[in-house]
N, C-alpha and C positions, 0 to 999 in steps of 0.2 A: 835216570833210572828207567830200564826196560819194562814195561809190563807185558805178561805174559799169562796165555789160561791156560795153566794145566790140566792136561789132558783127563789124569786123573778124576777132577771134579765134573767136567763132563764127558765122559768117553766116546759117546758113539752117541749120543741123545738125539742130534739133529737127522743125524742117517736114520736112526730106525722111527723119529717123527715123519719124514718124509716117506720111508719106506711106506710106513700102517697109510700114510694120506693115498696114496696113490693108487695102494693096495684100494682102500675104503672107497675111490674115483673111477677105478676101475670095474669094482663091483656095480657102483652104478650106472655106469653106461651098459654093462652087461644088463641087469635088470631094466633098461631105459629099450634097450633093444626088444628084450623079452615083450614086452608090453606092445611096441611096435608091429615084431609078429601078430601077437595074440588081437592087436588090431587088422590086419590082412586076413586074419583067419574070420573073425564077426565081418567082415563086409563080404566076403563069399558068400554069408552064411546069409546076411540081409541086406545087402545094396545091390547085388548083381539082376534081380530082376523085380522091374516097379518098386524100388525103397517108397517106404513111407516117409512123407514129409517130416515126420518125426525123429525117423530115427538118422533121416539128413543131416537136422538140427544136433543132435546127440554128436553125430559122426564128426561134423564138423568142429564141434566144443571138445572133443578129444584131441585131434588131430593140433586144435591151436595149444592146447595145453602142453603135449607133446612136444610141439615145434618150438615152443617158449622153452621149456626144460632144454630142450638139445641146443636150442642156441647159446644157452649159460655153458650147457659142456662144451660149445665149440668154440669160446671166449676164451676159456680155459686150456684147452690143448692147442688155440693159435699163439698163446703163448711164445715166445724166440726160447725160454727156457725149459718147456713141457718137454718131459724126457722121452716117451714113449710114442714114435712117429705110427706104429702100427696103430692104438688106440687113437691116434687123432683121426687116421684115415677111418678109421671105422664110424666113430662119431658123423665124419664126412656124409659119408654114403647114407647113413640112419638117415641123417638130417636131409640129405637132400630124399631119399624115398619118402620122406613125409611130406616136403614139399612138394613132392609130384602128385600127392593124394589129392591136394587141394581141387587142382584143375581135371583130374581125374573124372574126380567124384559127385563135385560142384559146380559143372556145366563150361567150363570155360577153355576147353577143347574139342572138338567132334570125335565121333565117334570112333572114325581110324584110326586116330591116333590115340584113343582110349584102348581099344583092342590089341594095338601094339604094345601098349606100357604095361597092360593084363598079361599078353602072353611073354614078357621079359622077367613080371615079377614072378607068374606062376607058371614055368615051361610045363607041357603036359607030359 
């Protein structure tokens, strides 16, 4: 005896579950993005001359939270079955712009080479 699922009883369930996930995956890398901005925007605003020790510490405690979050999303779209090659790349680049924060921000580059990664992230 053949078994067989009729379509009927589930028609389309697994497309449109995956559809809403991906939709719902997508949105957050959008907002993981936004956040990332609205980070480059607070460090013009307070790291670019004499930061406070303090708000280093803050800087830095965003930055790894951040970095944690986008490595879960880039587990996820390195996937072999992650559908959407353009959302991976984007994750890509996010993730690595926050990695460059670290060394940036947090001393473990000179200066030149902080200058150059300033004027790539924000051309004038």
């Amino acid at each position: 005896m053949e078994l067989t699922l009729a379509t009927e009883v589930m028609p389309d369930y697994f497309e449109q579950l995956e559809s809403r996930i991906l939709q719902d995956f997508a949105e957050g890398v959008a907002a993981w993005g936004r956040s990332v901005t609205a980070l480059s925007q607070w460090e013009q605003e307070h790291l670019l001359d004499n930061p406070r020790r303090d708000l280093l510490v803050a800087h830095r405690e965003a930055v790894e939270r951040l970095l944690r979050f986008g490595r879960f999303l880039a587990r996820t779209t390195a996937h072999p079955d992650f559908p959407d090659t353009a959302l991976k790349g984007n994750v890509a680049a996010t993730l690595q712009t926050l990695e460059d924060k670290v060394p940036l921000w947090h001393g473990t580059i000179d200066r030149e080479q902080a200058e150059i990664i300033l004027k790539a992230a924000f051309p004038e």
